[in-house]
N, C-alpha and C positions, 0 to 999 in steps of 0.2 A: 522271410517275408518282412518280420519287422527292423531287420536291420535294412532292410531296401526301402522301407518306408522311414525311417530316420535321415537314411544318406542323402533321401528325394529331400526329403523338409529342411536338411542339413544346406542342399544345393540352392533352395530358393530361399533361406535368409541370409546367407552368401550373397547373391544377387540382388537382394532388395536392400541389405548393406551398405553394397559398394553402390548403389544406382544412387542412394538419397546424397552421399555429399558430388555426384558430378553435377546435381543441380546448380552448384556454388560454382562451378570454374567452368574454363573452357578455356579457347587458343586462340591469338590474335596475332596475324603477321609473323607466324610460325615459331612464337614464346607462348610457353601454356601461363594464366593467370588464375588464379584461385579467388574467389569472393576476396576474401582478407587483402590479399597483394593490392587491387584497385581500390581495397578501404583505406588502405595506409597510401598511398597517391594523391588522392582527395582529400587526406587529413592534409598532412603535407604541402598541398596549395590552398587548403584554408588557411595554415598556418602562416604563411610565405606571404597571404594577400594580406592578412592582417598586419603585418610588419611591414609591405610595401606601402598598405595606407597613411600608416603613422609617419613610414619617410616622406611619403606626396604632402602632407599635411604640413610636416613640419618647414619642408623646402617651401612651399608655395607660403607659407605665416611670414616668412624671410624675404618674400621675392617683391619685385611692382604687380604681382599678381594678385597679390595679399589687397582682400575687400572686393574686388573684381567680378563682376557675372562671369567673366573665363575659367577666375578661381572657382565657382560655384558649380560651372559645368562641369569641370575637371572632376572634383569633389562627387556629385551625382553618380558619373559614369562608374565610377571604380565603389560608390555605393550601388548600384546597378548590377555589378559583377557581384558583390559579396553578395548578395541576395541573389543573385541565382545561382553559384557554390553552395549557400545553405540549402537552396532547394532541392539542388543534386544530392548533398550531404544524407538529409531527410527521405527525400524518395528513394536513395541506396539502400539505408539501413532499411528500410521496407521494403525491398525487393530480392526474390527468392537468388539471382542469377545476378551478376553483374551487365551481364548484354541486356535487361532490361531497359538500364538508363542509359540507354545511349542518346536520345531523345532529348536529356533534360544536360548532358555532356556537350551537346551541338548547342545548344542556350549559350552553356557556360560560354565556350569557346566562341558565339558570334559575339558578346559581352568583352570578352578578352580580347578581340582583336580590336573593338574600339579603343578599349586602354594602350592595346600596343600602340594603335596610330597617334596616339596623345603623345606617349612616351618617344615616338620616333620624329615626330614633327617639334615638339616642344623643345624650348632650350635649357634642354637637365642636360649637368657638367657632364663630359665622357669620363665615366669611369667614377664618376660621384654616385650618393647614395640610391638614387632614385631610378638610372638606372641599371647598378648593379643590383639590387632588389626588385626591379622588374624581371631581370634576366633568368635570375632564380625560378619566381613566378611562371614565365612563361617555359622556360623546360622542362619545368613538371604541368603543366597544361600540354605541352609537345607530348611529352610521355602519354599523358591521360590519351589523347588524340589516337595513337600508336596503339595504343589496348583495344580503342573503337573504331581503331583503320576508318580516322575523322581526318581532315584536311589538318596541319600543321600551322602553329603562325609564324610569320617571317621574323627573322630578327632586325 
């Protein structure tokens, strides 16, 4: 009898176990993701946005854009996006699951596709820095997208 009640007790901390880390993962677009895997994405395009800003920056200090309200919009928008990646950033590490932010992932990504149409209308060299550091940028926002089976941006 008390070996039957060991193997019960044995049975349901086995299962209470393995339940607490599926909280953290799940499967999107038929790749399984674990919390961690979508924190390191998100770092990743933080990292990425912050070095595409210091290229915009530098390019446009260079250009006839330099001193310009154009230059200032440009500037705004892609301030714009890095505040709401922090917010995603933020909201993530407080959130039990990764599918919770997918809500604050749709921000990011309507944010980012205004930088794309900047980057796509504007006249940055092909293949200069601004935007090959966009390009970076945006397939790991593609990616991110893919995790939250979210719309993609165009290149």
């Amino acid at each position: 009898m008390k070996s039957k009640l060991l193997l019960t007790l044995f049975a349901i901390c086995g299962l209470l176990a393995f339940s607490q880390p599926s909280l953290a993962q799940g499967t999107a677009r038929g790749q399984f993701y674990t919390k961690a895997d979508v924190e390191r994405i998100i770092k990743r395009v933080e990292d990425r946005s912050d070095a595409f800003r210091k290229v915009v920056d530098k390019s446009l200090d260079k250009s006839a854009l330099d001193g310009t309200r154009r230059e200032d919009n440009i500037n705004e928008q892609i301030k714009e996006l890095e505040n709401a990646i922090d917010k995603l950033k933020k909201d993530f590490s407080r959130a039990n699951t990764w599918q919770e932010t997918r809500e604050q992932v749709q921000t990011v990504l309507n944010e980012a596709d205004e930088v794309n149409g900047i980057v796509r209308r504007g006249r940055w060299k092909r293949g200069g820095p601004v935007k090959s550091e966009w390009a970076l940028v945006r397939n790991d926002l593609n990616r991110l997208a893919g995790v939250y089976n979210l719309r993609q941006l165009v290149p």
